[in-house]
C-alpha positions as CSV (number, residue, x, y, z in Angstrom):
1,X,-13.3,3.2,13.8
2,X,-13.7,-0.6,12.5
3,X,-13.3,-3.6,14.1
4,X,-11.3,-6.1,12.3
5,X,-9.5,-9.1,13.0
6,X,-6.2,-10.7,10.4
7,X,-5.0,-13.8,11.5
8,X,-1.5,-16.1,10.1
9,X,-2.3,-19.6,10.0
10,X,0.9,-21.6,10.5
11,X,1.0,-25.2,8.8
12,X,5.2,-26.2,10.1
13,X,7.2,-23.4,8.5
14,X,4.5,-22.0,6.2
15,X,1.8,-19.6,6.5
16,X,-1.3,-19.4,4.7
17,X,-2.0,-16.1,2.6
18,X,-4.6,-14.6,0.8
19,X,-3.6,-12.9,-2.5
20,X,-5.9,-10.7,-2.7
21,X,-7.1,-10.4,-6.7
22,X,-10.3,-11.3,-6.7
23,X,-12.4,-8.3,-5.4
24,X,-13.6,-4.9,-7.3
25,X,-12.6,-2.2,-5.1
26,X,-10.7,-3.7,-2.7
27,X,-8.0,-1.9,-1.0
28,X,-6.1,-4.7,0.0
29,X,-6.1,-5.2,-4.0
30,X,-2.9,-7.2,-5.3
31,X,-1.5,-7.6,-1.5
32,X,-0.6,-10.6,0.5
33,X,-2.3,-10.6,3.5
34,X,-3.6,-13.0,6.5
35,X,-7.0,-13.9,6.8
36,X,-10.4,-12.0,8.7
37,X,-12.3,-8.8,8.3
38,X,-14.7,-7.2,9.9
39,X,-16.4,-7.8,13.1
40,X,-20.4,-8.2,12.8
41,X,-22.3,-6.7,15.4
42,X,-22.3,-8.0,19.1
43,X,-19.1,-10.2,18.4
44,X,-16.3,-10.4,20.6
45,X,-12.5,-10.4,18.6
46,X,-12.3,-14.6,19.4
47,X,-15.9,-14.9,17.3
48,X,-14.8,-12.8,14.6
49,X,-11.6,-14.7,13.5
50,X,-13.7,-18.1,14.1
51,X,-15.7,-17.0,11.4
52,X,-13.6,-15.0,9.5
53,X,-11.1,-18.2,8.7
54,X,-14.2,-20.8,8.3
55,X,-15.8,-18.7,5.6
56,X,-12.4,-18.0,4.0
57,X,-10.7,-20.6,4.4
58,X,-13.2,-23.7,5.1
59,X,-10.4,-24.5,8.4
60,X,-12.1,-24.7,11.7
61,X,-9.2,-22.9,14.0
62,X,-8.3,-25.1,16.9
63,X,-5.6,-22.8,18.7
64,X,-5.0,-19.8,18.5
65,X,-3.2,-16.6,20.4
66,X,-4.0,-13.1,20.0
67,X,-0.5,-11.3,19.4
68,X,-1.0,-7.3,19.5
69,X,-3.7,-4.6,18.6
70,X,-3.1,-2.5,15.6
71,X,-4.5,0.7,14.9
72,X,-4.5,2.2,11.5
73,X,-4.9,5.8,11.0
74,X,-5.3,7.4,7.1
75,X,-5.7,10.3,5.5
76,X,-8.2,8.8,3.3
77,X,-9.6,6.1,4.6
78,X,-11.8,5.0,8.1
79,X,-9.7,4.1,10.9
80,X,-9.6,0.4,12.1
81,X,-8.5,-1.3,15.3
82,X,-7.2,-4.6,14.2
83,X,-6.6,-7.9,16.5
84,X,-3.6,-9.3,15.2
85,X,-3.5,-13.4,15.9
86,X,-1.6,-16.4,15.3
87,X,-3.3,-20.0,14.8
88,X,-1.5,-23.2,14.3
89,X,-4.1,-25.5,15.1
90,X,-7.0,-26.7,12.8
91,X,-9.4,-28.8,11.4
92,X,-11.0,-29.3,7.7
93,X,-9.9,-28.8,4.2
94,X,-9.3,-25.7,2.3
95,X,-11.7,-24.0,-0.2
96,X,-11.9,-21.5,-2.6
97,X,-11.9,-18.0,-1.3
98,X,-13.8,-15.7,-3.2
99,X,-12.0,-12.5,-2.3
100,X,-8.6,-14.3,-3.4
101,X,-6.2,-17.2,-3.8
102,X,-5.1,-19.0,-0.8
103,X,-2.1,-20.4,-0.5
104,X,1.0,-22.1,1.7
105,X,3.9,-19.9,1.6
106,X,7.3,-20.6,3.7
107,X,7.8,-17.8,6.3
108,X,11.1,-16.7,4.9
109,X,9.6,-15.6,1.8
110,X,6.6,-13.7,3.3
111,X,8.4,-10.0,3.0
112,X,9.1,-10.6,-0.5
113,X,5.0,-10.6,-1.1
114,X,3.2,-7.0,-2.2
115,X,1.9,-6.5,1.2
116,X,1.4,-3.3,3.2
117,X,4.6,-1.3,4.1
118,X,3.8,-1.9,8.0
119,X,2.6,-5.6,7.3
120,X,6.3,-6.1,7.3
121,X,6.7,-4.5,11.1
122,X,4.4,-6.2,12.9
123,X,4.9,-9.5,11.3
124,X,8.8,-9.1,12.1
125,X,7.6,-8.4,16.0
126,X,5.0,-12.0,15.7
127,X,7.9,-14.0,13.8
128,X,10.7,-12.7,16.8
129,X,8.3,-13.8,19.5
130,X,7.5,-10.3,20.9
131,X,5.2,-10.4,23.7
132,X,1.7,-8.8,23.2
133,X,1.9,-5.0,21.5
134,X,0.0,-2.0,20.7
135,X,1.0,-1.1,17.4
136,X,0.3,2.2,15.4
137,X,0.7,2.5,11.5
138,X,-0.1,6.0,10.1
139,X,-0.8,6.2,6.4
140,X,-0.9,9.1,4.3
141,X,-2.4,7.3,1.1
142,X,-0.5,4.0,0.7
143,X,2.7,5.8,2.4
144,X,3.7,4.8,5.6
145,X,4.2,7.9,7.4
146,X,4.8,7.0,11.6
147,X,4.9,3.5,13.2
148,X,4.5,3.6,16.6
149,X,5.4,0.7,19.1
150,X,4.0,0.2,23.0
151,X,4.0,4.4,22.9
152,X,7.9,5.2,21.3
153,X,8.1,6.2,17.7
154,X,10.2,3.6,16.2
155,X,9.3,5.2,12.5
């Protein structure tokens, strides 16, 4: 299973995402998705989203709150634990991202965005303030097949 951190930066009502057009192969190709990827070894969750969003995005994170775990399980593709987090603190400027094009979007428009069928779940649970979950997304393909939330099958 991978290791993997994604991370909403919040700027007021806006969140920064990553359209995600720039890389061959990507499976996250044409989505809109937070910021992270993969830990490197002997880093802890905290380290990996520190770097993640400073060679992403050039912004030093300043604060910061882990909001769930989610696991992804696929018919075709490794499994990954991700940490889910929040940030709306930081310092520095943006730069260009070379796996896609950054940009401030307003909250209310973020399910409207290609993204992932269960992106949509667990960023309904961060934007309604749920406390920390365990959150399971089962793909067969790019088909969302179960969702599973704190143990009860709520899909």
């Amino acid at each position: 299973m991978l290791n993997t951190t994604l991370c909403y930066i919040l700027r007021g009502d806006e969140v920064l995402m990553l359209h995600r057009i720039k890389k061959k192969n990507d499976i996250n190709q044409g989505k809109w998705i937070g910021v992270g990827g993969k830990f490197e070894p002997g880093e802890s969750p905290d380290e990996c989203l520190l770097r993640e969003a400073r060679e992403e995005t050039g912004l030093t994170l300043t604060s910061w709150r882990c909001r769930g775990v989610v696991t992804f399980l696929s018919d075709v593709d490794e499994g990954e634990y991700m940490y889910l987090f929040t940030a709306d603190g930081f310092t520095g400027e943006l730069i260009t991202c070379d796996e896609g094009e950054l940009q401030w979007v307003p909250r209310e428009f973020l399910n409207t965005l290609p993204h992932w069928e269960g992106d949509k779940i667990f960023l309904d649970l961060m934007w309604a303030g749920a406390p920390f979950f365990l959150l399971t997304l089962r793909y067969r393909g790019d088909t969302l097949e179960e969702a599973v939330l704190n143990g009860e099958k709520i899909r």
